[in-house]
N, C-alpha and C positions, 0 to 999 in steps of 0.2 A: 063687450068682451066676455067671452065664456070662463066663468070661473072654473078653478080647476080644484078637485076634491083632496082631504092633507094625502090620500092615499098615491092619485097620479104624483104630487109634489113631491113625495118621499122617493118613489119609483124613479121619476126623471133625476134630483139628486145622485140615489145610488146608482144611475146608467150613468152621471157625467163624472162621478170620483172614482167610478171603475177602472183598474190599470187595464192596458191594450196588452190582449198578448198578441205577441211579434214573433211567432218563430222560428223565423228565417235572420233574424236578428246576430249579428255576431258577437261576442262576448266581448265587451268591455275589461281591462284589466284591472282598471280601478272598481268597479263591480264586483268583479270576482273574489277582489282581496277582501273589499268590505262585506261581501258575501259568509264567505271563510270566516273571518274573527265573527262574527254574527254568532255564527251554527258554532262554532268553537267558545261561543261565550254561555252556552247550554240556550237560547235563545232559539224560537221555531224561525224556520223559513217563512212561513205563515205573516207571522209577527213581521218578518223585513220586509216582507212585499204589503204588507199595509200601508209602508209609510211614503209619503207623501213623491212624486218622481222616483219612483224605485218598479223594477222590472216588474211582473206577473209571474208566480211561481211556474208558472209552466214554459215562461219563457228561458227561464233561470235551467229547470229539468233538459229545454230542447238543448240549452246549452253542455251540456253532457252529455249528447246524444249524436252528434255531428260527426258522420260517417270520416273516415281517414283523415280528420284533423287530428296533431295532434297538443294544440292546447286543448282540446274539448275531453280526453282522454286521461290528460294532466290532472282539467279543474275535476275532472270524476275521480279523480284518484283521493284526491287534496279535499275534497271534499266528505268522502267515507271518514276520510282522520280526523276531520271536525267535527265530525256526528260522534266519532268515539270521544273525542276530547270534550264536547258539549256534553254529551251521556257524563263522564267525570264528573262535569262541573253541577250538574242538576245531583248527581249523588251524594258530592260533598255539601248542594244546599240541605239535601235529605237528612244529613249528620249535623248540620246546625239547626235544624228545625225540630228536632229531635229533644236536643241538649239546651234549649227554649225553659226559661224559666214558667213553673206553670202558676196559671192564674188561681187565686186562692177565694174561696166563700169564707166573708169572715163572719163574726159572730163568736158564741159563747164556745164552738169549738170548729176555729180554725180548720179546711180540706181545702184539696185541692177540685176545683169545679169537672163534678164530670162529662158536662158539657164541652168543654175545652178541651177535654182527654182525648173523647170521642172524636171532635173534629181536627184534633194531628191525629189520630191514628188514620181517620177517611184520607186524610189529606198525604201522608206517608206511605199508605195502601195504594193510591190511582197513581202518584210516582211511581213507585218501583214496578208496579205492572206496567208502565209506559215504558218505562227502562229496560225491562223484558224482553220489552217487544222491539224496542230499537237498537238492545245491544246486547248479544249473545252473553256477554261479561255478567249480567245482572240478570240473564234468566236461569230458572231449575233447570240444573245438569239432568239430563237423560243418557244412560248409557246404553247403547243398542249392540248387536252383533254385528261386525263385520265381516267378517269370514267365519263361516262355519259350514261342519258337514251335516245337512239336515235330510234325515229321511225318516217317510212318513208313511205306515202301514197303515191302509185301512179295511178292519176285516170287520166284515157282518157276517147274521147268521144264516145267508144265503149259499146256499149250494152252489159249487162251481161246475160246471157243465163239460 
């Protein structure tokens, strides 16, 4: 019998816990719900399709996608609201992580560790730029022009003919 190396082992492993994506798959309602409070509990979609008989994110996304149904239009609706409402709830961990008693160096005079300073600031930094990016609410406002009348002379000091 041909032994087989930890590498092949690990490979065949992660090929047989791999989820199947299906998608032509129709959406489950019970799914969808659990789906929903998932992303609404600030939790990744990521994270729900790891666990154990649970769809492939992309099977999940085809499920959004399905031409002239309209539960597929619903769960895409109902699902932006959860991203808003999960953005929320990662904020509000933001505001407890924050307000986190800090860890202290003791000795002859008492501080607080700036080691520990550092890594809630890292850790407060890579949220809120995630939150940024997932939710217009949490990024820097840019104010652009909408309408305006703009004209643009350009004169060199070339002779006109």
């Amino acid at each position: 019998m041909k032994k087989e190396s930890p590498m092949q082992l690990a490979t065949k492993q992660f090929k047989l816990g791999r989820p199947k994506i299906n998608l032509k798959a129709s959406p489950y309602k019970e799914t969808i719900e659990e789906v929903l409070f998932w992303i609404s509990s600030g939790q990744t979609l990521r994270a729900y399709c790891r666990q154990e008989n649970k769809p492939c994110y992309a099977t999940i996304y085809s499920w959004m996608n399905i031409p002239d149904c309209e539960i597929s239009e619903e769960f895409s609706k109902r699902f932006a609201h959860a991203r808003e409402r999960g953005a929320e709830v990662i904020g509000e961990g933001l505001i407890e992580l924050m307000n986190e008693t800090p860890r202290m160096i003791e000795g002859d005079y008492p501080r607080i560790d700036p080691s520990w300073v550092a890594l809630q600031k890292a850790k407060a930094d890579v949220t809120l730029r995630l939150l940024s990016k997932w939710s217009s609410r949490y990024s820097d406002k840019v104010i652009g022009i909408d309408k305006a009348d703009i004209n643009v002379q350009v004169i060199t000091g070339v002779p006109q003919q």
